[in-house]
C-alpha positions in Angstrom: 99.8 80.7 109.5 101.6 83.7 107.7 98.6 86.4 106.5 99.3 88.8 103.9 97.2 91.9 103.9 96.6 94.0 101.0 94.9 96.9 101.4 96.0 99.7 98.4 93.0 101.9 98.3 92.3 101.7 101.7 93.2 105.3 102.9 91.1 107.5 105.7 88.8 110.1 104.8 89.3 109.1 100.9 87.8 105.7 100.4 84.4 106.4 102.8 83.2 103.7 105.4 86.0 100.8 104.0 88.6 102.1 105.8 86.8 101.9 109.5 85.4 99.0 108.7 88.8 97.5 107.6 90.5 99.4 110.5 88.0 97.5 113.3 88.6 94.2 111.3 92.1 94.3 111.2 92.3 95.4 115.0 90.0 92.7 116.0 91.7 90.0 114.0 95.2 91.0 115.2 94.3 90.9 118.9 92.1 87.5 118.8 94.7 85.7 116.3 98.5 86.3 118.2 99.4 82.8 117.3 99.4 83.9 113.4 102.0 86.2 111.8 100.3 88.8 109.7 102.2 91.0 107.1 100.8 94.1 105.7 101.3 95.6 102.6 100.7 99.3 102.9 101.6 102.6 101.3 102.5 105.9 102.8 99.1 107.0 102.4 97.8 104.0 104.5 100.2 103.3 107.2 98.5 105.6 109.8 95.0 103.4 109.2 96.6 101.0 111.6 98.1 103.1 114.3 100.7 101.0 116.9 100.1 97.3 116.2 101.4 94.3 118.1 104.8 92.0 117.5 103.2 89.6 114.9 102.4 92.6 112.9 104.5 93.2 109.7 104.1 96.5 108.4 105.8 97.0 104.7 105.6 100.4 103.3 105.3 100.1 99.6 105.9 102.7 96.6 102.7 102.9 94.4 104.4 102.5 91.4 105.3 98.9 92.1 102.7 98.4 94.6 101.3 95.2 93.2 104.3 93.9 91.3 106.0 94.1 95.2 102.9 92.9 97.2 103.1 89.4 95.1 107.1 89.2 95.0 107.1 89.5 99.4 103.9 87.6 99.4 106.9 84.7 97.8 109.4 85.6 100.3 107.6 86.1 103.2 105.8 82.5 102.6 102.7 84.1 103.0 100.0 81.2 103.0 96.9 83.3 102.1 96.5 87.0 101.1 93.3 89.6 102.6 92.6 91.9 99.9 90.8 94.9 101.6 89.0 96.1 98.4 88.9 94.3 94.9 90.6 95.9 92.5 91.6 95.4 88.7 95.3 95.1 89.3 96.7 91.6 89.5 98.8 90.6 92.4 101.2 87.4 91.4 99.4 85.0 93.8 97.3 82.7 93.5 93.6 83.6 93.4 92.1 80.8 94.9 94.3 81.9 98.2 92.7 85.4 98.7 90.4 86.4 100.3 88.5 89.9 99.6 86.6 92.4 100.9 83.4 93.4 99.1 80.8 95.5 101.2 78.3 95.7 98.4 77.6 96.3 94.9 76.0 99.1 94.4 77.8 99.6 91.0 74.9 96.8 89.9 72.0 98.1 91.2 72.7 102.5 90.7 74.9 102.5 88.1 74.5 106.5 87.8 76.4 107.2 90.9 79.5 106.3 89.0 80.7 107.3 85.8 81.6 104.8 82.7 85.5 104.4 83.7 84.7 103.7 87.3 81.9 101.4 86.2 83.7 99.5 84.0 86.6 99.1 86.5 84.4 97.8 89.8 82.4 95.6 87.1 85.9 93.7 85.8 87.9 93.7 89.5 84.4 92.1 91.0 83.7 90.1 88.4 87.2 88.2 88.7 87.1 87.5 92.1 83.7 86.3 92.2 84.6 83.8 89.7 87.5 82.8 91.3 88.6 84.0 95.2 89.1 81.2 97.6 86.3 83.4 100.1 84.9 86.7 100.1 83.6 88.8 103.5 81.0 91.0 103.5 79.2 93.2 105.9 75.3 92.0 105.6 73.4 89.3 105.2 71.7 91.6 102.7 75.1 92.5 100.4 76.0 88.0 101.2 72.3 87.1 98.8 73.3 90.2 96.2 76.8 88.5 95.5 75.4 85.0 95.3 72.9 85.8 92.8 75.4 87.6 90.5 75.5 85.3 87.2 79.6 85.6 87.5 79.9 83.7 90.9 81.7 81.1 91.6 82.9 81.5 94.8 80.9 79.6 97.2 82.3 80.7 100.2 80.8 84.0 100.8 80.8 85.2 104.6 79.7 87.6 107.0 82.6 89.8 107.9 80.7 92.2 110.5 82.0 95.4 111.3 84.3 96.0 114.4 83.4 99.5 116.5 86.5 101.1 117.6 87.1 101.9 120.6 87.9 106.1 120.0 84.3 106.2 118.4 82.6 105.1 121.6 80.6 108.2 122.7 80.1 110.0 126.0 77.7 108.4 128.5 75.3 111.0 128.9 74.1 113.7 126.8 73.3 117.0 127.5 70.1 118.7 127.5 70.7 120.9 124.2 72.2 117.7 122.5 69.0 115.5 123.4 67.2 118.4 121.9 68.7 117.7 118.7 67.3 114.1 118.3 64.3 113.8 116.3 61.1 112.5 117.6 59.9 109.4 117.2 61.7 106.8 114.9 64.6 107.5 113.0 67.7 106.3 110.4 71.0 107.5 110.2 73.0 106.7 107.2 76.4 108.1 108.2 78.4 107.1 104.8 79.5 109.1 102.0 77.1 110.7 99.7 
């Protein structure tokens, strides 16, 4: 199967916890799915998100100006069967709907719309609306965020799945910790939210 990957806004340290989530995806799919060929659409921004990447990984380096007008013109040539879309997003991509499948982590544009302001709320409320009515799947990182998009009244896609994030392997910690770190951890229970604010 030929695999296109989208992933325009996907840039590190400017779109939060979606591009380590999409990097551990993307390096776990790559190393458990060698049979497949898998070719990325990227731009200069977001070629470093991947780092080295095996033989059946395309990488194509796209201008932004074009971006989506050249992401559905390779997606022809290249024969790509089905295109990942690693955010939803307004702009069209000439391919057919029903043959992507897109990222959606949540949507917390529903439920606080006053974290975003009208122009951004406008924009996440027409991208997700469209593929919810019409993307062949959607993954998502809960079971939580999974119920949320089924109940929205604009759903049609039925096939909404668990796309759990991958832990790569430069964030795994030390062993032990010393005794003034240790003395930093709070008593008792405790959360850690570490996303953007």
């Amino acid at each position: 199967m030929r695999i296109g990957i989208e992933m325009r806004l996907v840039t590190l340290g400017g779109a939060g916890g979606i591009a380590m989530l999409l990097r551990g995806v993307l390096r776990s799919l790559f190393e458990r799915n060698p049979e497949h060929q898998f070719i990325c659409f990227n731009t200069v921004f977001n070629r470093s998100l991947l780092g080295e990447v095996p033989a059946h990984v395309e990488l194509n380096t796209l201008p932004l100006g074009s971006y989506f007008q050249d992401v559905g013109r390779l997606c022809r040539e290249k024969q790509v069967d089905v295109l990942f879309r690693g955010y939803p997003l307004e702009q069209p991509v000439d391919f057919p709907l029903r043959r992507q499948v897109v990222e959606i982590p949540d949507i917390q544009h529903e439920y606080f719309p006053e974290f975003f302001d009208a122009d951004c709320l406008r924009s996440r409320r027409a991208a997700f609306s469209q593929v919810l009515g019409g993307a062949g799947a959607i993954g998502t990182i809960s079971q939580f965020a999974q119920q949320t998009l089924l109940e929205q009244p604009c759903t049609r896609c039925r096939d909404i799945f668990l796309m759990c994030p991958a832990l790569q392997t430069e964030h795994h910690g030390q062993e032990t910790v010393t005794a003034s770190e240790e003395a930093l951890i709070p008593p008792g229970d405790y959360f850690l939210f570490p996303a953007n604010l």
